[in-house]
N, C-alpha and C positions, 0 to 999 in steps of 0.2 A: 163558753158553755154552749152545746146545741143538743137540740135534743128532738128524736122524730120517730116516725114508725113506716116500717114498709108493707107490702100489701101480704108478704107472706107472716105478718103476726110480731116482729122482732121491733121491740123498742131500742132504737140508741142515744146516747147520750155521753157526751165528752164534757171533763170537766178538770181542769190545771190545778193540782194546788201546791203550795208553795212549801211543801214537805217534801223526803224522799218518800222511793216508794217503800223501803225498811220500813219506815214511821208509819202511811198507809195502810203495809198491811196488818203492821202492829196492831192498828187501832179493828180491824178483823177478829187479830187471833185472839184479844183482850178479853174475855165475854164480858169483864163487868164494861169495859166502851161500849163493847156492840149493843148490848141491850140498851143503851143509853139512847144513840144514836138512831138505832136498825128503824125505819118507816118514816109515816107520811108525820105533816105536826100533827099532835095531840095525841099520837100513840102512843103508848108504851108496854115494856114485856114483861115474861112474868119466863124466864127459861127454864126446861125442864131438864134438858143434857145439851149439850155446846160441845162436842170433841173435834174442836178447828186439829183437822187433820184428814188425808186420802179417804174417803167410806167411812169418815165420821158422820155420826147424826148427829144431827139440832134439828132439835122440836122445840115450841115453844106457844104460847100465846099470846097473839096480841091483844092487847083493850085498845079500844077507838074512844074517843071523843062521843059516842054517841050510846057509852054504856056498853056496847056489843063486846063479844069477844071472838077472837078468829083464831082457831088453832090451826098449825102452820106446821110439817114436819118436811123435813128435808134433810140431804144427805152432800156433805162436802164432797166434791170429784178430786176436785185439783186445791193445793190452798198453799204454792208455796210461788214466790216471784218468777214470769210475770202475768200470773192467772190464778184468779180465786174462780175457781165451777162450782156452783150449786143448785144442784137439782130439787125442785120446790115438788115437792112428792104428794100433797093434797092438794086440793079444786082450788084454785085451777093451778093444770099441770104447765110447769115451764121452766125453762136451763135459763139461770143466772150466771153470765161470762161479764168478769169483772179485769179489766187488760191494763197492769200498771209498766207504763216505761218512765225511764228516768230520761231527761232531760235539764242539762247542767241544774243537776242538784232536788231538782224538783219532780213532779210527778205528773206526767197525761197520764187522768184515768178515762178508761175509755168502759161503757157500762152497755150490754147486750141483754137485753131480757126477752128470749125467745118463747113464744109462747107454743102449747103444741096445739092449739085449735085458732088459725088466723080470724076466723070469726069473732069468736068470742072478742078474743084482742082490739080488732077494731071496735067491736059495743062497746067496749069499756076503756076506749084509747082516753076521753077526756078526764079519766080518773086514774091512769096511768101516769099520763106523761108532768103531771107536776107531781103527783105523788115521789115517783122517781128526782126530779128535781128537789125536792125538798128533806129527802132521804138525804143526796148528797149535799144540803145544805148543811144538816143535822153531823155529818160524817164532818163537814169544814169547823164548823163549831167546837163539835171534841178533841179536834184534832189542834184547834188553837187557842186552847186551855188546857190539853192535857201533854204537849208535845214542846219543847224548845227548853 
């Protein structure tokens, strides 16, 4: 697992797990996983539309840990092996590039979240980059109770 950010705004983050990437992206195209999984700990969602497919929307809300809630819309690009594209379409604006290769049997996921103001990204990198971390902790989780 590593995970970092470059000065033009792009969080990355590589992370193995011991699934194919079929099984991966299953746990994607699922909504009732995704909403399981999808964010930081102690979020959870509440979906409004999910159409995991090309120019699908998903919108949804999150609730945080702290009571709040954060509506969240965006639109699937790409959603089929070996790229999930989602373009996060409210504040703040940024393309999710999700890169699954199979490697005997198993899956590098490779996780790009570009933001489109490098600014902003770097203010808020200490709330990024484990956030993301912990998202794919959440993804390793469902993935090994709801898969084998």
């Amino acid at each position: 697992m590593t995970a970092q950010i470059s000065a033009d705004g792009v969080f990355s983050s590589s992370r193995f797990f011991p699934f194919t990437p079929e099984q991966v992206l299953a746990a994607f195209a699922d909504t009732n996983r995704l909403a399981t999984w999808w964010g930081p700990d102690g979020f959870t969602n509440t979906f409004e539309i999910c159409e995991f497919k090309p120019q699908g929307r998903w919108h949804f809300v999150m609730h945080g840990p702290d009571g709040k809630n954060y509506r969240n819309e965006n639109v699937f690009l790409e959603t089929s092996l070996p790229r999930i594209v989602i373009r996060h379409n409210s504040q703040p604006n940024f393309t999710l590039t999700v890169t699954l290769t199979e490697d005997a049997g198993n899956t590098n996921l490779v996780w790009h979240q570009a933001f489109d103001d490098p600014r902003f990204a770097a203010n808020v990198a200490h709330i990024i980059v484990p956030a993301n971390e912990q998202n794919l902790d959440r993804l390793q989780t469902v993935l090994s109770v709801t898969t084998r």
